[in-house]
PDB file of N, CA, C and O in Angstrom, chain B, residues numbered from 101:
ATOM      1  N   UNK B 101      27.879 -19.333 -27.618  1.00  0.00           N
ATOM      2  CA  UNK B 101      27.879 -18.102 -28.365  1.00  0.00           C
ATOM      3  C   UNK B 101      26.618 -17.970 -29.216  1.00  0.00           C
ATOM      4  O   UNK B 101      26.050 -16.887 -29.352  1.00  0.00           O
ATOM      5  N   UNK B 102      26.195 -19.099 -29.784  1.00  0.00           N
ATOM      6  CA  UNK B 102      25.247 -19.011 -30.732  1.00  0.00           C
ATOM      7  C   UNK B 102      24.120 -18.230 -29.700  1.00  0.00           C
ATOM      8  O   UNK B 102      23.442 -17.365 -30.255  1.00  0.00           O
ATOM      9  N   UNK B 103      23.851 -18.483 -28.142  1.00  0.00           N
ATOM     10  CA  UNK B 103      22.376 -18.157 -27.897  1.00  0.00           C
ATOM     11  C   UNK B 103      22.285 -16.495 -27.491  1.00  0.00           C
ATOM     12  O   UNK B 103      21.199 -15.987 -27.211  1.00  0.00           O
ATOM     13  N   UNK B 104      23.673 -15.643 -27.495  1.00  0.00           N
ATOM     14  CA  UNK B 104      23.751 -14.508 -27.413  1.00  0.00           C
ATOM     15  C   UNK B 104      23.141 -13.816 -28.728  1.00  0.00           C
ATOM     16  O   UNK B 104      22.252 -12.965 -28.698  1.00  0.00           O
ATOM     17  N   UNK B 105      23.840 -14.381 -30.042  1.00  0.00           N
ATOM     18  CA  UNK B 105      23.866 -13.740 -31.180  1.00  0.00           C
ATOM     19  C   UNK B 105      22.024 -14.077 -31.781  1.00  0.00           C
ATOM     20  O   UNK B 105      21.685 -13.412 -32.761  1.00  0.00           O
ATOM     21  N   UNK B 106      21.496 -14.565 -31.484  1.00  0.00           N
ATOM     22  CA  UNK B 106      20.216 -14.871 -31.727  1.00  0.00           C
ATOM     23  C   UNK B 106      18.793 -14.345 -31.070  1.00  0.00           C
ATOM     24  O   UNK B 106      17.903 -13.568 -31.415  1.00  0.00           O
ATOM     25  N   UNK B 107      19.011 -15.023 -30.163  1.00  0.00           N
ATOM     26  CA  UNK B 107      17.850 -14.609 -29.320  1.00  0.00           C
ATOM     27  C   UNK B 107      18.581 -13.995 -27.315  1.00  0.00           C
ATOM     28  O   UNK B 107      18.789 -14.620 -26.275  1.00  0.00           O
ATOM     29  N   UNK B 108      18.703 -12.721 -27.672  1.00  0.00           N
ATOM     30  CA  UNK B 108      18.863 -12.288 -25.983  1.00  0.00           C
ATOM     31  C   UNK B 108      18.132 -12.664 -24.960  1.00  0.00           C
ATOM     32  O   UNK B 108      18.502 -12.920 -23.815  1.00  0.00           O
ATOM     33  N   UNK B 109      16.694 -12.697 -25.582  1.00  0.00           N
ATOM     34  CA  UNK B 109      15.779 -12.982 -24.487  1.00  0.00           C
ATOM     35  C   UNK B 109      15.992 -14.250 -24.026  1.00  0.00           C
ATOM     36  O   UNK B 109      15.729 -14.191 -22.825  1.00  0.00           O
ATOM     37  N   UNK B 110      16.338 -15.418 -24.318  1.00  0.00           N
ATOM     38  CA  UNK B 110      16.543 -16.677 -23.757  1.00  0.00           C
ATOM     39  C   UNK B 110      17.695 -16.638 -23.400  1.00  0.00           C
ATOM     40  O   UNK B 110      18.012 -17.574 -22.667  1.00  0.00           O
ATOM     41  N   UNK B 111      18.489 -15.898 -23.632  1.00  0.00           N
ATOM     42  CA  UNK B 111      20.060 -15.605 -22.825  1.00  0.00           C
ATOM     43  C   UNK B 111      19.991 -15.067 -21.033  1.00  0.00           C
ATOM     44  O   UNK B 111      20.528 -15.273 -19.945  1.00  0.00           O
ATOM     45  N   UNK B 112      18.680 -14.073 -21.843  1.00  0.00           N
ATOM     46  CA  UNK B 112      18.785 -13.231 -19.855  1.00  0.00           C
ATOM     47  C   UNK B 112      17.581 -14.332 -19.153  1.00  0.00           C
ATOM     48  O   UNK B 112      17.809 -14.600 -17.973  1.00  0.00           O
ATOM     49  N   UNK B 113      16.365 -14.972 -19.748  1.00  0.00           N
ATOM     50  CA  UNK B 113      15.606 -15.893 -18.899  1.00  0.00           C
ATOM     51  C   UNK B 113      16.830 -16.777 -18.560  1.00  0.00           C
ATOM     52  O   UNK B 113      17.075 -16.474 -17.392  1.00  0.00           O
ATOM     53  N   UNK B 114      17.856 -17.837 -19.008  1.00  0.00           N
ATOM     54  CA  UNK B 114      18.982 -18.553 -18.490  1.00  0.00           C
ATOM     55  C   UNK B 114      19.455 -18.295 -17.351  1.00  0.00           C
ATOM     56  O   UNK B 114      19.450 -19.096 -16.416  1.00  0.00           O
ATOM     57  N   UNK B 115      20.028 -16.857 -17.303  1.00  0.00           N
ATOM     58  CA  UNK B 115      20.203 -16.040 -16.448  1.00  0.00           C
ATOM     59  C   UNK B 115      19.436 -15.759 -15.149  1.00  0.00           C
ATOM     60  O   UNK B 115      19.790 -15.999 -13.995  1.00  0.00           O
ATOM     61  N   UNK B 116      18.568 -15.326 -15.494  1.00  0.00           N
ATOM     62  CA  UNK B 116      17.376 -15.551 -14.622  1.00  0.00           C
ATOM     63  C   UNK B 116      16.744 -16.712 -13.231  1.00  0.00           C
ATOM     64  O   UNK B 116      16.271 -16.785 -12.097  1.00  0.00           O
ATOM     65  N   UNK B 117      17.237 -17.485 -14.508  1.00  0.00           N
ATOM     66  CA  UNK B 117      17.071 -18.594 -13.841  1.00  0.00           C
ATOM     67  C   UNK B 117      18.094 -20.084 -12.794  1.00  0.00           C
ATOM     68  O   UNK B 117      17.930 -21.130 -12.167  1.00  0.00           O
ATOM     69  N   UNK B 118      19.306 -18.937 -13.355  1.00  0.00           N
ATOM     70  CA  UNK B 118      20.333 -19.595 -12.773  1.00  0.00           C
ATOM     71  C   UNK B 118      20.308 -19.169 -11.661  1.00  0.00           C
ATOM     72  O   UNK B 118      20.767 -19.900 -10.784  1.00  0.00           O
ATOM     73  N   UNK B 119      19.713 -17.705 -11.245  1.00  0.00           N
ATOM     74  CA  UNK B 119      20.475 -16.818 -10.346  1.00  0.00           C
ATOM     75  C   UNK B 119      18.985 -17.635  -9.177  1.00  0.00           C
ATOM     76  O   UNK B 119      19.099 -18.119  -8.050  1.00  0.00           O
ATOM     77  N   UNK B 120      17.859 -17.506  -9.956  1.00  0.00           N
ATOM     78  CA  UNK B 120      16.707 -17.989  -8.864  1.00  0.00           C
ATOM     79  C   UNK B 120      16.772 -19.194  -7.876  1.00  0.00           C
ATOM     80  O   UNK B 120      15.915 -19.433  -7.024  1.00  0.00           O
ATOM     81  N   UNK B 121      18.126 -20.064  -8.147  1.00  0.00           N
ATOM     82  CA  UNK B 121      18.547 -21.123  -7.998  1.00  0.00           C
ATOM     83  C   UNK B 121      19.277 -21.127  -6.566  1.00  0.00           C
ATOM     84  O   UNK B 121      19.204 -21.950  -5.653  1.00  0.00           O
ATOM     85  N   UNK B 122      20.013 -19.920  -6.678  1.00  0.00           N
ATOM     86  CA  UNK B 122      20.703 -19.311  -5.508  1.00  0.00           C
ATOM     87  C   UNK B 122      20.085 -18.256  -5.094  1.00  0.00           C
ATOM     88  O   UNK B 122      20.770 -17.454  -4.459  1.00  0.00           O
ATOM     89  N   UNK B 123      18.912 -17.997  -5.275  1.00  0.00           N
ATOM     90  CA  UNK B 123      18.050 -17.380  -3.889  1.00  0.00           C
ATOM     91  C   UNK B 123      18.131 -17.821  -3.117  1.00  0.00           C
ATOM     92  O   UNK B 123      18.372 -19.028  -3.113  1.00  0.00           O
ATOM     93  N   UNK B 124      17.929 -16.878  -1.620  1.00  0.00           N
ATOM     94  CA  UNK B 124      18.011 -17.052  -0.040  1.00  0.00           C
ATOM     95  C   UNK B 124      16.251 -17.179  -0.268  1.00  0.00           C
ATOM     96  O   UNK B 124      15.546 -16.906  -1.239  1.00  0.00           O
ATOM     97  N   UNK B 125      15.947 -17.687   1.015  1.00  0.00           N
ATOM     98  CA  UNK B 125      14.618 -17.560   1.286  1.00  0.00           C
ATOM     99  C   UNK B 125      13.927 -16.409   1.846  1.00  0.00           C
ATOM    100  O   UNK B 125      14.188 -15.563   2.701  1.00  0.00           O
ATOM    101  N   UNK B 126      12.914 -16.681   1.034  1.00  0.00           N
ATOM    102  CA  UNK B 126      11.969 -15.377   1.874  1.00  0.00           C
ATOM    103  C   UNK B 126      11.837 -15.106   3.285  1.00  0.00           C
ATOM    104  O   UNK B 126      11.394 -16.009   3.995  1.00  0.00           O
ATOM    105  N   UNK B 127      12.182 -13.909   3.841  1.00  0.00           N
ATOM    106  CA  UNK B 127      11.889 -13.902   5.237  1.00  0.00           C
ATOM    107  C   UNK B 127      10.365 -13.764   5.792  1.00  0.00           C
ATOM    108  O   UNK B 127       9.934 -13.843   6.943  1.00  0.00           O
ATOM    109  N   UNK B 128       9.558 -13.474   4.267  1.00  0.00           N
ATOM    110  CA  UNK B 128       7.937 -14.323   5.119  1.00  0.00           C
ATOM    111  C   UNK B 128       7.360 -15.257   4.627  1.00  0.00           C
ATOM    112  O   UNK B 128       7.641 -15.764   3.541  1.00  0.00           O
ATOM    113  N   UNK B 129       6.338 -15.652   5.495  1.00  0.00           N
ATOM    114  CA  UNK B 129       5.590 -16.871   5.294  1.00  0.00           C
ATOM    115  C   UNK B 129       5.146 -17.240   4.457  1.00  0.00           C
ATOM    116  O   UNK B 129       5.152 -18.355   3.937  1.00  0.00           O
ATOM    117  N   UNK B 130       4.291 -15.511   3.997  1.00  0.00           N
ATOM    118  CA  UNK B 130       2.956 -15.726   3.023  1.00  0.00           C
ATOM    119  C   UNK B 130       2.795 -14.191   2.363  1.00  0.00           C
ATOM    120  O   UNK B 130       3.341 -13.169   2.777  1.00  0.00           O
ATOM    121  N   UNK B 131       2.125 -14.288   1.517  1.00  0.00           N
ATOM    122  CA  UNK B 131       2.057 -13.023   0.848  1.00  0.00           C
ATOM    123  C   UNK B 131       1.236 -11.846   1.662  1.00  0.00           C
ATOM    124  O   UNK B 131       1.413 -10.638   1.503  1.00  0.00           O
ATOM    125  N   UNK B 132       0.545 -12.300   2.330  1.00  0.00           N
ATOM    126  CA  UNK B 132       0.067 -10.925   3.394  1.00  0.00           C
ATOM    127  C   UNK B 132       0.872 -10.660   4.394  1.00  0.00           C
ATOM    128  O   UNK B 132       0.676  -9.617   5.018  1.00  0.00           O
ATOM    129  N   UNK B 133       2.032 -11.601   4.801  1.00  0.00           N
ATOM    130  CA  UNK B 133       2.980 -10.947   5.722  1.00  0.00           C
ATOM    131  C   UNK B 133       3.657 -10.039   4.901  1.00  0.00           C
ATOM    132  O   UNK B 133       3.871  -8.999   5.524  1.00  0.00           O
ATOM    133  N   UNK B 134       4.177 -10.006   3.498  1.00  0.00           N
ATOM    134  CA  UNK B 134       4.928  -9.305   2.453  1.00  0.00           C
ATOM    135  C   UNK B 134       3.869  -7.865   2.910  1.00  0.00           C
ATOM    136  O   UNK B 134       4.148  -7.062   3.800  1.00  0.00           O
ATOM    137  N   UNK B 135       2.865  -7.839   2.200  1.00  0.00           N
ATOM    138  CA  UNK B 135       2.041  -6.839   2.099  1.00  0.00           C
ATOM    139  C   UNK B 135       1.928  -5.922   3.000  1.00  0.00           C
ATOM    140  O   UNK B 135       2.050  -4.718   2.774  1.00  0.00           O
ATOM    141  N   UNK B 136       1.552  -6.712   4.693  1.00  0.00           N
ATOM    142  CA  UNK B 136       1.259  -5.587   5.621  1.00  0.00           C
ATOM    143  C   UNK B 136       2.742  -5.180   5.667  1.00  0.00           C
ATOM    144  O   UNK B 136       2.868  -3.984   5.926  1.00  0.00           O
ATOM    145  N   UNK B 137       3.691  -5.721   5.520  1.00  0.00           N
ATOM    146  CA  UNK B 137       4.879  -5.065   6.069  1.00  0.00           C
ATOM    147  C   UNK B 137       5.167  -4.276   4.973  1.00  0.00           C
ATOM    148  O   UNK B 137       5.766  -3.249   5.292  1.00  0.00           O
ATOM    149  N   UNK B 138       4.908  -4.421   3.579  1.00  0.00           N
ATOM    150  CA  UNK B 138       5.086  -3.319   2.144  1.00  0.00           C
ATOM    151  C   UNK B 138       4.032  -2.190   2.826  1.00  0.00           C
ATOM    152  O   UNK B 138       4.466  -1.042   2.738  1.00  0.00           O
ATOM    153  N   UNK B 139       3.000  -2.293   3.349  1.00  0.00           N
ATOM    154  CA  UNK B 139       2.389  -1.109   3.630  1.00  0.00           C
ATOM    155  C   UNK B 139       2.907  -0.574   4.932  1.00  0.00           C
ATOM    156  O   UNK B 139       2.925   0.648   5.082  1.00  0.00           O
ATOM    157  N   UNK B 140       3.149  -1.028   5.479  1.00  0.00           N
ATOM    158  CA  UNK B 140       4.165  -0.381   7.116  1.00  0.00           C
ATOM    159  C   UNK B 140       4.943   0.505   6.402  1.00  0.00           C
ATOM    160  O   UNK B 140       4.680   1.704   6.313  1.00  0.00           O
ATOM    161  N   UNK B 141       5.974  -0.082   5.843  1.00  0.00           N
ATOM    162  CA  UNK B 141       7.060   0.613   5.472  1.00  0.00           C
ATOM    163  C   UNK B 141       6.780   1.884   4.981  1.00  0.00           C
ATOM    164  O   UNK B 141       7.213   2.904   5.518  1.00  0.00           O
ATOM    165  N   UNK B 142       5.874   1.872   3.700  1.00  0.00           N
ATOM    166  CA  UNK B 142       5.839   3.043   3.072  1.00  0.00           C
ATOM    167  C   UNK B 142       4.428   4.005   3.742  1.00  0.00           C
ATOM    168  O   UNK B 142       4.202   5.167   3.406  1.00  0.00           O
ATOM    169  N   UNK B 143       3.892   3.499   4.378  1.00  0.00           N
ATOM    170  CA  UNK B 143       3.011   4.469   5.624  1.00  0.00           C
ATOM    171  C   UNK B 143       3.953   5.205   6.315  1.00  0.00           C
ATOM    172  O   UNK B 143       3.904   6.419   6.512  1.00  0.00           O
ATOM    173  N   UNK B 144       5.017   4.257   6.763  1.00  0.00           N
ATOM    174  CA  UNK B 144       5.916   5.474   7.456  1.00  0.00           C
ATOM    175  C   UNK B 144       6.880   6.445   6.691  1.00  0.00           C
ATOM    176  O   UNK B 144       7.365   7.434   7.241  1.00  0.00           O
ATOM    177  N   UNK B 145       7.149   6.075   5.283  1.00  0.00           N
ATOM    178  CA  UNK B 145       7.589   6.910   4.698  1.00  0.00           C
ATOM    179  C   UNK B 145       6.610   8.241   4.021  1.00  0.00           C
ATOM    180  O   UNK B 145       7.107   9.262   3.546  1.00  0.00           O
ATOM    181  N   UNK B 146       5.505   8.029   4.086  1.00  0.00           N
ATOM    182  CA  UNK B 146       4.959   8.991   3.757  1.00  0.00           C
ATOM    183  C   UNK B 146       3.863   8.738   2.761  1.00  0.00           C
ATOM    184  O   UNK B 146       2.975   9.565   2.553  1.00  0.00           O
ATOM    185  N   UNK B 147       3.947   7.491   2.104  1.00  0.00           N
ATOM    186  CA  UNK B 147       3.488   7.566   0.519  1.00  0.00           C
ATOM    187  C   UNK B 147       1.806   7.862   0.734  1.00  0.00           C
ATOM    188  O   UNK B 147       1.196   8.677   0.042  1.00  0.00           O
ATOM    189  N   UNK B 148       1.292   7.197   1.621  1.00  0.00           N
ATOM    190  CA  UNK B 148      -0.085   7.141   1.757  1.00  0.00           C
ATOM    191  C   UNK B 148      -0.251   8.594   1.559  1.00  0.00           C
ATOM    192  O   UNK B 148      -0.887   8.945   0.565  1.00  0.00           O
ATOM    193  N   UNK B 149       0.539  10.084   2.878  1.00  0.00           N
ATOM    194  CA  UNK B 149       0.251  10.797   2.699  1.00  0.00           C
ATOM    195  C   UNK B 149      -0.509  11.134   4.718  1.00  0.00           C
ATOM    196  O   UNK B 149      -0.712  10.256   5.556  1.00  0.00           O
ATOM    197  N   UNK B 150      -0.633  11.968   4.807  1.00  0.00           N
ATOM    198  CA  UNK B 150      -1.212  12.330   6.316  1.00  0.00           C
ATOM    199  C   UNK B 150      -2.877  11.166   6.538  1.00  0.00           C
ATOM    200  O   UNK B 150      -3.818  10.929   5.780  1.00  0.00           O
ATOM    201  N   UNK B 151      -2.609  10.811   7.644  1.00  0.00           N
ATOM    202  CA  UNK B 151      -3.725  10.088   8.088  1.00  0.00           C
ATOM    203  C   UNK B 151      -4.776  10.718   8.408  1.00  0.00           C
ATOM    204  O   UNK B 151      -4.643  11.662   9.187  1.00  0.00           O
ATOM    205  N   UNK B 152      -6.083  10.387   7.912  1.00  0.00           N
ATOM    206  CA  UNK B 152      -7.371  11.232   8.154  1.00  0.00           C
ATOM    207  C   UNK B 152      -8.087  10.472   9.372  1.00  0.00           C
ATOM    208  O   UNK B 152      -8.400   9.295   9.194  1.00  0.00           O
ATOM    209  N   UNK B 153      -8.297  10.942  10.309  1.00  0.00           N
ATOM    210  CA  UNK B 153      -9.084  10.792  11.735  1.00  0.00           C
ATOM    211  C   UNK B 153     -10.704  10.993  10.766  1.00  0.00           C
ATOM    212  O   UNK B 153     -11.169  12.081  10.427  1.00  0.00           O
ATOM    213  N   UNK B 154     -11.242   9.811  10.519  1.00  0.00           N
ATOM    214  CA  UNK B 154     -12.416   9.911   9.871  1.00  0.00           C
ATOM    215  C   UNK B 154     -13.623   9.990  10.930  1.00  0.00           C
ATOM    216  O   UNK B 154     -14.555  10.707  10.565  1.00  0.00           O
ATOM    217  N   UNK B 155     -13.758   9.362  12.195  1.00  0.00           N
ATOM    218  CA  UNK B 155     -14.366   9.451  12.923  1.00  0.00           C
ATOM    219  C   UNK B 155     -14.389  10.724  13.501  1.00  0.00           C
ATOM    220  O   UNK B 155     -15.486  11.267  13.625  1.00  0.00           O
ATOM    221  N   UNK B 156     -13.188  11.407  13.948  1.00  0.00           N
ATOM    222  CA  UNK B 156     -13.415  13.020  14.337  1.00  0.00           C
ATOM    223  C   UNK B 156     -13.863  13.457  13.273  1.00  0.00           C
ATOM    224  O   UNK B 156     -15.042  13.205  13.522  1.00  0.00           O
ATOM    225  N   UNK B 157     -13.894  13.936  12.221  1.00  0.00           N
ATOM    226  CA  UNK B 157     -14.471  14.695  11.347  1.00  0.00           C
ATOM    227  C   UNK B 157     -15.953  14.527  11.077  1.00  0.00           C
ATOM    228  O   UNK B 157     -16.726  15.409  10.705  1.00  0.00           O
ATOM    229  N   UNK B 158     -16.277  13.007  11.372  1.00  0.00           N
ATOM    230  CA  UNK B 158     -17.318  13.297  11.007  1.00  0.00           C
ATOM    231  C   UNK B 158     -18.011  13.282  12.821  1.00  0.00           C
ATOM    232  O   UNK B 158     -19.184  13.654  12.841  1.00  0.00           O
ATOM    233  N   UNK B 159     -17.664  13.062  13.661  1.00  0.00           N
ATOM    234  CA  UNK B 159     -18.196  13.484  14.544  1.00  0.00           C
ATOM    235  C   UNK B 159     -18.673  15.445  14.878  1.00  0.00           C
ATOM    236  O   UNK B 159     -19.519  16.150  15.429  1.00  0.00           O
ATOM    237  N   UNK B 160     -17.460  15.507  14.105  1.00  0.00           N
ATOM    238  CA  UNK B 160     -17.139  17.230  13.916  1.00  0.00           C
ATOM    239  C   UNK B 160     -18.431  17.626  12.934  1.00  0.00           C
ATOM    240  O   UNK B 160     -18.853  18.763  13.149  1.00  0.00           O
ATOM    241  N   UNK B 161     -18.940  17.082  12.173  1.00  0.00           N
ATOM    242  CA  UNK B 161     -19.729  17.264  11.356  1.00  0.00           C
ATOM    243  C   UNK B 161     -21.556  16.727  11.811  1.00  0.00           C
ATOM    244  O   UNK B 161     -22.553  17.447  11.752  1.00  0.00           O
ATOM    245  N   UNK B 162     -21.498  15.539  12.162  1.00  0.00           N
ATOM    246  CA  UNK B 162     -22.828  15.645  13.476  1.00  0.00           C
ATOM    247  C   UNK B 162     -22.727  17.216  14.093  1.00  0.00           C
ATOM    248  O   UNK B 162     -23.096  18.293  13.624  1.00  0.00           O
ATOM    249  N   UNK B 163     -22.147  16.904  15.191  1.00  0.00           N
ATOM    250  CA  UNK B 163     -21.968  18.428  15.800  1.00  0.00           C
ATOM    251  C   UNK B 163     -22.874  19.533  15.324  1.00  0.00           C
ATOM    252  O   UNK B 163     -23.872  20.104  15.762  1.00  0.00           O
ATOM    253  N   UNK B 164     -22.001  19.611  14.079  1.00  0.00           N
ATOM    254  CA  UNK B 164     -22.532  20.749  13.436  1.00  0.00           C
ATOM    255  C   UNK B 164     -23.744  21.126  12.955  1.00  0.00           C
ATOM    256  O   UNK B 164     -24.214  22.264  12.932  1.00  0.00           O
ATOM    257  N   UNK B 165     -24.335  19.881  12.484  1.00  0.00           N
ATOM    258  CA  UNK B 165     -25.473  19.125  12.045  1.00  0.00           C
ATOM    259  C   UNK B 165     -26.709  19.539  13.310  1.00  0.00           C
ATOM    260  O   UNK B 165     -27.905  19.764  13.124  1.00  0.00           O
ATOM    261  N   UNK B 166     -26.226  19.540  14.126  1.00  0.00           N
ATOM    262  CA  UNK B 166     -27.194  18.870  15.359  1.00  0.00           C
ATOM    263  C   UNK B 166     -27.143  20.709  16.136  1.00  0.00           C
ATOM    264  O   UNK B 166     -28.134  20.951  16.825  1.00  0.00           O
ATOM    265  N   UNK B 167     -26.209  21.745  16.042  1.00  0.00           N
ATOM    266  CA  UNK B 167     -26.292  22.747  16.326  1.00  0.00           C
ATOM    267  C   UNK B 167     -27.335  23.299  15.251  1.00  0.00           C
ATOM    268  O   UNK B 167     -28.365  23.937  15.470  1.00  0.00           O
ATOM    269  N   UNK B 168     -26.715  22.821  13.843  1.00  0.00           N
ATOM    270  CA  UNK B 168     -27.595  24.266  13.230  1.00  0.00           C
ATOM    271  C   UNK B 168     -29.208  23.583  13.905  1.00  0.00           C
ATOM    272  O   UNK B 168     -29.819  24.233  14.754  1.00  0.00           O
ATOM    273  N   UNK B 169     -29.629  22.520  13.501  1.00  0.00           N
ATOM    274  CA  UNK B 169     -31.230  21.728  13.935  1.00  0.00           C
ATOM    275  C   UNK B 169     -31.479  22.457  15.081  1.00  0.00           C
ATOM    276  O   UNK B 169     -32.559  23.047  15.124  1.00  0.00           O
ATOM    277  N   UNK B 170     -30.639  22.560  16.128  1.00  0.00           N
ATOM    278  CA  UNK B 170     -31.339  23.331  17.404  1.00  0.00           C
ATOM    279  C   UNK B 170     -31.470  24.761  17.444  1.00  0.00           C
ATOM    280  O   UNK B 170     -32.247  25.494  18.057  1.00  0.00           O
ATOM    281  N   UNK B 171     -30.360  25.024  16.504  1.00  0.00           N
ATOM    282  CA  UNK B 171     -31.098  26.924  15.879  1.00  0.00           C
ATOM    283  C   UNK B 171     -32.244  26.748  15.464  1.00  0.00           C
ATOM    284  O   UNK B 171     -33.310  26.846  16.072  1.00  0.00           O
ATOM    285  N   UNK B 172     -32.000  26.438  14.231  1.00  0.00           N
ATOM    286  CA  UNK B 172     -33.886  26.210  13.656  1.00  0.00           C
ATOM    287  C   UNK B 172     -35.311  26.346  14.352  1.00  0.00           C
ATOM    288  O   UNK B 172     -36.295  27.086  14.353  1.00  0.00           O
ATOM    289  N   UNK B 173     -34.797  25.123  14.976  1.00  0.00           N
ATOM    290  CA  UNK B 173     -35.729  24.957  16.263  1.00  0.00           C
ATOM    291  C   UNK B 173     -36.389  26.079  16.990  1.00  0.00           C
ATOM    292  O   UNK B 173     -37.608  26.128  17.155  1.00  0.00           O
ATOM    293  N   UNK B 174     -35.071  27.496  17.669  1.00  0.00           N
ATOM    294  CA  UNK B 174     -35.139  27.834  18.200  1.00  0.00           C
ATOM    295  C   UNK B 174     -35.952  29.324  17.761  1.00  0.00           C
ATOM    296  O   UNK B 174     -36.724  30.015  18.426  1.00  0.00           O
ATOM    297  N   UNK B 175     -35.542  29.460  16.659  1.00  0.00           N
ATOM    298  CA  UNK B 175     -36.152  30.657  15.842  1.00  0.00           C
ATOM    299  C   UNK B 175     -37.673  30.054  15.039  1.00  0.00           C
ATOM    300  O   UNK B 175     -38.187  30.780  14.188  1.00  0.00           O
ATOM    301  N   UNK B 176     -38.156  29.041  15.297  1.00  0.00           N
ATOM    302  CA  UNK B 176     -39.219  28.675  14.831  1.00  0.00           C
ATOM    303  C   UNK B 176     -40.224  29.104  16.233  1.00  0.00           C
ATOM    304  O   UNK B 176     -41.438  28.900  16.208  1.00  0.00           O
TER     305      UNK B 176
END
């Protein structure tokens, strides 16, 4: 009783630490298996947000680049 009425915080670390005792094991190896699969998950939920095709765009943007240069060209 005394360690309730005093200090909580060493009541819930106790706690804490009883329960860490009866943890299951991690189902990964290593912390980058955690990670890519934390980023899988929420890629497919959305969080990232729509995927940008960076190479089309900027291919889209050469393109464009390389048309106006041959106008130029052409009116010179």
């Amino acid at each position: 009783m005394w360690r309730s009425q005093g200090h909580p915080e060493a009541l819930s670390l106790e706690l804490y630490a009883e329960r860490a005792g009866s943890a299951l094991a991690c189902a990964y190896s290593n912390s980058a298996e955690f990670d890519a699969a934390l980023i899988a998950a929420r890629r497919a939920a959305g969080v990232y947000g729509p995927r940008r095709h960076r190479r089309h765009i900027l291919a889209i943007v050469a393109g464009i680049a390389a048309g106006l240069i041959f106008v130029v060209f052409l009116m010179i």
